[in-house]
Structure formats: structure tokens, C-alpha cells
Backbone as JSON, one array per atom type, in Angstrom:
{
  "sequence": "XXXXXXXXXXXXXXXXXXXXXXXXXXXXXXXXXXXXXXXXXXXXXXXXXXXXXXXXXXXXXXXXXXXXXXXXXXXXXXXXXXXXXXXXXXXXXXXXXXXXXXXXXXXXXXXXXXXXXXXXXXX",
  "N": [[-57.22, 6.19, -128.04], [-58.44, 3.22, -129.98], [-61.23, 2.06, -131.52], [-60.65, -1.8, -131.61], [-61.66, -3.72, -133.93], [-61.48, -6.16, -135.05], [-61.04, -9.15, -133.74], [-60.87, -12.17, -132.18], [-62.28, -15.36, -131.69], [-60.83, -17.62, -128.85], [-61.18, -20.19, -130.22], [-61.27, -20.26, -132.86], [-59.48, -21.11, -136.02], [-55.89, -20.31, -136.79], [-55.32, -19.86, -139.6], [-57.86, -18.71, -139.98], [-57.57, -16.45, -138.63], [-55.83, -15.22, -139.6], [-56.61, -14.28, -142.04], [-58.35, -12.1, -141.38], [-56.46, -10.74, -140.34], [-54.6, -9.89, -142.7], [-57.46, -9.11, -144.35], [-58.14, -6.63, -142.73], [-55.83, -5.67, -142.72], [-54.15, -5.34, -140.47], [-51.27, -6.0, -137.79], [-52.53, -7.37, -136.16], [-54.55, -9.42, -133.77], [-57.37, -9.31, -131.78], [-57.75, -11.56, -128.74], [-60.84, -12.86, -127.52], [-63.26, -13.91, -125.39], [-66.4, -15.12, -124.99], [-67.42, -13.56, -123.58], [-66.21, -11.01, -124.23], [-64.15, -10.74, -122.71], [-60.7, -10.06, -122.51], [-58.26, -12.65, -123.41], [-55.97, -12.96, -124.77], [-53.48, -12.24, -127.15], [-52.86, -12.27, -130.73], [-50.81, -12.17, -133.21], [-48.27, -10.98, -135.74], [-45.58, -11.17, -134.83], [-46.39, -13.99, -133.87], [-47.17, -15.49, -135.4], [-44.69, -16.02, -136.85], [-43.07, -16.66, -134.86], [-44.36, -19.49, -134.41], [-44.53, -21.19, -137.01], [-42.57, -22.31, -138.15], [-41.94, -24.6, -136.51], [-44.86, -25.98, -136.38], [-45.36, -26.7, -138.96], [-46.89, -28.06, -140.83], [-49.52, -28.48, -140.22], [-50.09, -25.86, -139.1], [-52.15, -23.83, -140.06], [-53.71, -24.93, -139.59], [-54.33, -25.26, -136.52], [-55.4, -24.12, -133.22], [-56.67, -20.76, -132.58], [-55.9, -20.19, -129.83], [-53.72, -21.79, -128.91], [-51.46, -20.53, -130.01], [-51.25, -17.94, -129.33], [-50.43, -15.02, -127.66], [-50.12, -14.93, -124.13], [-50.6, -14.72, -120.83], [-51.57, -11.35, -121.57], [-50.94, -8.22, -121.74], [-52.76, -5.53, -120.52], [-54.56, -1.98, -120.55], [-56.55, 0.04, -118.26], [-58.93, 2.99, -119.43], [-59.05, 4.63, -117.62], [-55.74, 4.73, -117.2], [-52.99, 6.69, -117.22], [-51.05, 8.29, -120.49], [-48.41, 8.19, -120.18], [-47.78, 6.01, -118.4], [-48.92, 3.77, -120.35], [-47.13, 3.67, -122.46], [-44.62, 3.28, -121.1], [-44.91, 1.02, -120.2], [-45.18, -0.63, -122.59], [-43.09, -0.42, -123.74], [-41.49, -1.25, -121.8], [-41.94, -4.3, -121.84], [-42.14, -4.46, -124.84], [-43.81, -4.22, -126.27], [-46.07, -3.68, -129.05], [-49.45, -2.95, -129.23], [-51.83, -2.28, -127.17], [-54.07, -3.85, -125.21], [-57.4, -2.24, -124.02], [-59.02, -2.48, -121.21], [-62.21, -2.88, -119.67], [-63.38, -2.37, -116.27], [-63.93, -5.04, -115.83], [-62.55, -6.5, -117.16], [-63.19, -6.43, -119.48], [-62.82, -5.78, -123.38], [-62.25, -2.69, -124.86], [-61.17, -1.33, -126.37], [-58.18, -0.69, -128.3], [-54.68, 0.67, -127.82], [-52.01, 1.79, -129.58], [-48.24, 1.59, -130.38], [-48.03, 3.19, -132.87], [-49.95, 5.18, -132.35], [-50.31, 6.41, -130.06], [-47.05, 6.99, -130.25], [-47.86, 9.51, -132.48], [-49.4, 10.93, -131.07], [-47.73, 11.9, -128.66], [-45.83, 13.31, -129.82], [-47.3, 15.31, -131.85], [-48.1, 16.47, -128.96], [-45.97, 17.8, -127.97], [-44.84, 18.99, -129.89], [-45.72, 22.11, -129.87]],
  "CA": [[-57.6, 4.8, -128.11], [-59.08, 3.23, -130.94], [-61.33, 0.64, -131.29], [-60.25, -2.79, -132.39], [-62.54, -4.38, -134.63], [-60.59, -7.53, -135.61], [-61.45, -9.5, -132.84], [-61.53, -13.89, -132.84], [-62.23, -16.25, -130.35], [-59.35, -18.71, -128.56], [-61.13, -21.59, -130.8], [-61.3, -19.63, -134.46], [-57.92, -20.88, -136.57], [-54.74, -19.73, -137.24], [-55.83, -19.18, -140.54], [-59.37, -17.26, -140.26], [-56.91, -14.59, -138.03], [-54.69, -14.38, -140.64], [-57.18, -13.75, -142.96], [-58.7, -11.26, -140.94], [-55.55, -9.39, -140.17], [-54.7, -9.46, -144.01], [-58.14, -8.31, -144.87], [-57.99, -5.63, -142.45], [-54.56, -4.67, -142.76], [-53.51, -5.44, -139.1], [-50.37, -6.71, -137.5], [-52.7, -8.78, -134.96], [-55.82, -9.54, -133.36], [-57.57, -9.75, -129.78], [-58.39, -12.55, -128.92], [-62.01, -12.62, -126.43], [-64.37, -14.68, -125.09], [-68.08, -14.89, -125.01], [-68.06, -12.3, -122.6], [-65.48, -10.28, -124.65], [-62.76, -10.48, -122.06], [-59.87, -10.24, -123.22], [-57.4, -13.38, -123.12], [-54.44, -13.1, -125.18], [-53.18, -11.26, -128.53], [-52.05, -13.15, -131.71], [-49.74, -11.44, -134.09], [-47.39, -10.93, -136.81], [-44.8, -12.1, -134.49], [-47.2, -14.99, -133.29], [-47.08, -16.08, -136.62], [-43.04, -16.29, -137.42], [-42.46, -17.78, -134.26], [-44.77, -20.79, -134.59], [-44.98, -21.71, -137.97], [-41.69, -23.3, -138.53], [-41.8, -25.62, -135.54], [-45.8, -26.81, -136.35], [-45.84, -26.03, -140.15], [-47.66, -28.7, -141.76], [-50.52, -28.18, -138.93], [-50.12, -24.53, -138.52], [-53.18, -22.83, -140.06], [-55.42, -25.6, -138.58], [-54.17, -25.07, -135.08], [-56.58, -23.22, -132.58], [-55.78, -19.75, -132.04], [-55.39, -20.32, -128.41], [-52.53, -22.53, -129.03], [-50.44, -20.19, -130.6], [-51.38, -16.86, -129.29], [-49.71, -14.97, -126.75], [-51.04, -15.2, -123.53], [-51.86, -13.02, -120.69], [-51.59, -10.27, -122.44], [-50.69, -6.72, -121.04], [-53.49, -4.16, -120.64], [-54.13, -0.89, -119.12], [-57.95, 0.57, -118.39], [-59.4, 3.98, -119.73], [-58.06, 5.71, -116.84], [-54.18, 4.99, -117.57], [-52.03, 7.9, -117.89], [-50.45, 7.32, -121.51], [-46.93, 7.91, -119.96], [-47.59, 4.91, -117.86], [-48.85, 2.69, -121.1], [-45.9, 3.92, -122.65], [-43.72, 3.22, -120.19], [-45.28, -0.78, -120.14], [-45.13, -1.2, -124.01], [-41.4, -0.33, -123.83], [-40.38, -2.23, -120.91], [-42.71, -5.38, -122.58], [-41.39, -4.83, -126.18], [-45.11, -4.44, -127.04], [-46.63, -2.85, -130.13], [-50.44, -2.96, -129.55], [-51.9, -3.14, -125.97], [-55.48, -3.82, -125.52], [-57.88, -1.4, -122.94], [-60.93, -2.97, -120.84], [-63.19, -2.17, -118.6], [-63.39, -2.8, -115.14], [-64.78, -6.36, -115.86], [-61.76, -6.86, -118.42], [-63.64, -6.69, -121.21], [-62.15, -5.05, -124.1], [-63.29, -1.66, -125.23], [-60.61, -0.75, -127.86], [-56.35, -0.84, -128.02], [-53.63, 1.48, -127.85], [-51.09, 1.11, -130.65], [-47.38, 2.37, -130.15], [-47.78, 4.13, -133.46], [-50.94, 6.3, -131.76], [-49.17, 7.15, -129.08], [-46.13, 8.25, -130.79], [-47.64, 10.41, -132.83], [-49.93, 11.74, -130.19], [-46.93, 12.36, -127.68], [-45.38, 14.32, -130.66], [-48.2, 16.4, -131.63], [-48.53, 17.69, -127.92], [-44.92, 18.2, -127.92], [-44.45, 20.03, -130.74], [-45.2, 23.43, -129.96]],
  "C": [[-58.4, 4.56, -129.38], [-60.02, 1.82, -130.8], [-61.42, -0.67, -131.93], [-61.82, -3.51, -132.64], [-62.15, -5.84, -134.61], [-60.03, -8.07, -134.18], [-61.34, -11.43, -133.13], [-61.82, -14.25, -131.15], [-61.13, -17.52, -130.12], [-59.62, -20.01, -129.9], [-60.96, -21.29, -132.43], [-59.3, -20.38, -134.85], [-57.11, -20.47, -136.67], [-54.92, -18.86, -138.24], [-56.82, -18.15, -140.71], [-58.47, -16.34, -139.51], [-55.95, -14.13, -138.59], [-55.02, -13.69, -141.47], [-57.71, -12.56, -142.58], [-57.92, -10.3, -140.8], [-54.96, -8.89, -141.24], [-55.79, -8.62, -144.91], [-58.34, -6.98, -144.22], [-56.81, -4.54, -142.43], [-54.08, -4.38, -141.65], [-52.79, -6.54, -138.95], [-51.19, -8.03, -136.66], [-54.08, -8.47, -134.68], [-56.08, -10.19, -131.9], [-57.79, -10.81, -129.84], [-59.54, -12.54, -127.24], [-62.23, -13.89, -126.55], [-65.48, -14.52, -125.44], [-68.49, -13.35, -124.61], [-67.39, -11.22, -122.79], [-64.85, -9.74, -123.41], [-61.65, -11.2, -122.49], [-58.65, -11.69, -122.44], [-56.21, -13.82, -123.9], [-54.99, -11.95, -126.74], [-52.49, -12.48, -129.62], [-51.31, -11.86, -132.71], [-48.82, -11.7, -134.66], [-46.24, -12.19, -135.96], [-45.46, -13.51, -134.17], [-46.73, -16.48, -134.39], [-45.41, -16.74, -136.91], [-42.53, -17.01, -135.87], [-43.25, -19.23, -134.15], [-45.0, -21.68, -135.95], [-43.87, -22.21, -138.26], [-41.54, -24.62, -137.59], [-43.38, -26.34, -135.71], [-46.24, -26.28, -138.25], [-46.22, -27.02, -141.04], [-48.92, -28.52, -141.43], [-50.97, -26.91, -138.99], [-51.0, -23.76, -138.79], [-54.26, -23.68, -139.95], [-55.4, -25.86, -136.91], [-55.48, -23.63, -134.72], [-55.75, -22.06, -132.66], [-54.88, -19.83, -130.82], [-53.93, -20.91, -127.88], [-51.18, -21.81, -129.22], [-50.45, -18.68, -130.24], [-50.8, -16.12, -128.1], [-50.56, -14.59, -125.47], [-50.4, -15.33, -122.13], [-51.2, -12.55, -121.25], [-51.7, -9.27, -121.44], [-51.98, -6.14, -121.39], [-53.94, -3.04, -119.94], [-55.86, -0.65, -119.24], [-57.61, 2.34, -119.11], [-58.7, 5.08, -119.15], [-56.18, 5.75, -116.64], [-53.75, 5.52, -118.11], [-51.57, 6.99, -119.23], [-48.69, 7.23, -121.27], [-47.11, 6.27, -119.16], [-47.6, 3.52, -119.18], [-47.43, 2.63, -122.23], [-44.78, 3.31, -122.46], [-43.59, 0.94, -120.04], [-45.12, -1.38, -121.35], [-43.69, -1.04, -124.53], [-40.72, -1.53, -123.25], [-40.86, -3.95, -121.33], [-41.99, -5.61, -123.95], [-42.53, -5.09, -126.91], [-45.57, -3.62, -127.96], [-48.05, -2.24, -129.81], [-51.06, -3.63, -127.71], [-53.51, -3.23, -126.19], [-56.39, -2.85, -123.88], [-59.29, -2.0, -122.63], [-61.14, -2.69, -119.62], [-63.12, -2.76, -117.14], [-63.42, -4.18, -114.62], [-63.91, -7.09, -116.43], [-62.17, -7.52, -119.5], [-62.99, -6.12, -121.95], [-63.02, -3.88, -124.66], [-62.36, -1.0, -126.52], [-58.82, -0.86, -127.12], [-56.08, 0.42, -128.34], [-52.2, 1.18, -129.0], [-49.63, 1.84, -130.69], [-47.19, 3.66, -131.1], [-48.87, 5.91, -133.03], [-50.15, 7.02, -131.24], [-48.07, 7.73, -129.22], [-46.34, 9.21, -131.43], [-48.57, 11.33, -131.96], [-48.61, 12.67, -129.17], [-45.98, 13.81, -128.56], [-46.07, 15.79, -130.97], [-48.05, 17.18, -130.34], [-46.98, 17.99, -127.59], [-43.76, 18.73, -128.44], [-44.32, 21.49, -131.2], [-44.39, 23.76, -129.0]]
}
């Protein structure tokens, strides 16, 4: 697990999470609350499917508007065959992991996990 930094809230722009995922060099970003529980994901795709249908608008829209939403996530204690197994049958890249409370404590990213599953299945 790692933990996601690049974080907004539902009301932050289109734009400030673009900028954020450009200055960090990420496909996407959580999106929290106050109480940093998690309520949706925005992303690359987020982006290419809404910006031709609101594109004069589109980087002064809320996040919330445009972000995808619920959002898949597994806790701490989920085998990684199971998150695996959910980011396949989803078609998801990037899940997010929270706590009992569903807060967020850090994501899972398909590229982790593939090269983790490799590593231990390489000797």
C-alpha cells in the first residue's frame, strides 16, 4: 500500500486536481471530506470522458460533479488476491484503502500489485 498524498475535496475544481495530478505525476486523485472519508476518485479517465460534453465550463466545474462516485475500496486486512480480483472485475487502476471508519489511509495501484505478485512469484 502506499500512501496517497494527492488528495482534494468534492468542492476544489476540475482544474486545481489537474494541476495537482500534473504536478505530482498522478493518473488521479481521492477525493475526501473533512473527516477524510473517502467519497469518490477523479481521474485521467474522469477527465476524457467529461470534457467534451461540458468543455467551455469544464475546469470550473466542482470536482464532485465530475468524479467518479462510490468508489471501490478494500481495508488493510484484504487479501491482495481479493483486491486483485475487484480491480479486474471493476476495470480499476487505483483503489483506495480506509479504515474501519472509511477514512482513507493510503491506495493500492494495479501497477504495485503487479509487480509485487511477480516478485513473490518469481522464484
Amino acid at each position: 500500500m502506499s500512501i496517497k498524498r494527492e488528495v482534494v475535496s468534492p468542492d476544489d475544481s476540475v482544474q486545481s486536481a489537474i494541476e495537482l495530478m500534473v504536478d505530482h505525476d498522478q493518473g488521479s486523485v481521492i477525493v475526501i471530506d473533512d473527516a477524510e472519508h473517502v467519497l469518490g476518485i477523479f481521474t485521467e479517465r474522469d477527465v476524457l470522458r467529461h470534457y467534451l460534453t461540458h468543455q467551455t465550463k469544464f475546469l470550473y466545474l466542482k470536482v464532485s460533479e465530475v468524479m467518479s462516485a462510490p468508489v471501490a475500496t478494500v481495508s488493510e486486512d484484504t487479501p491482495i488476491q481479493e483486491a486483485l480480483e475487484m480491480m479486474t472485475s471493476k476495470n480499476i487502476r487505483r483503489l483506495p484503502v480506509v479504515d474501519s471508519e472509511g477514512r482513507m489511509i493510503g491506495f493500492l495501484s494495479w501497477k504495485e500489485l503487479f509487480a509485487k505478485f511477480r516478485r513473490e512469484h518469481s522464484t
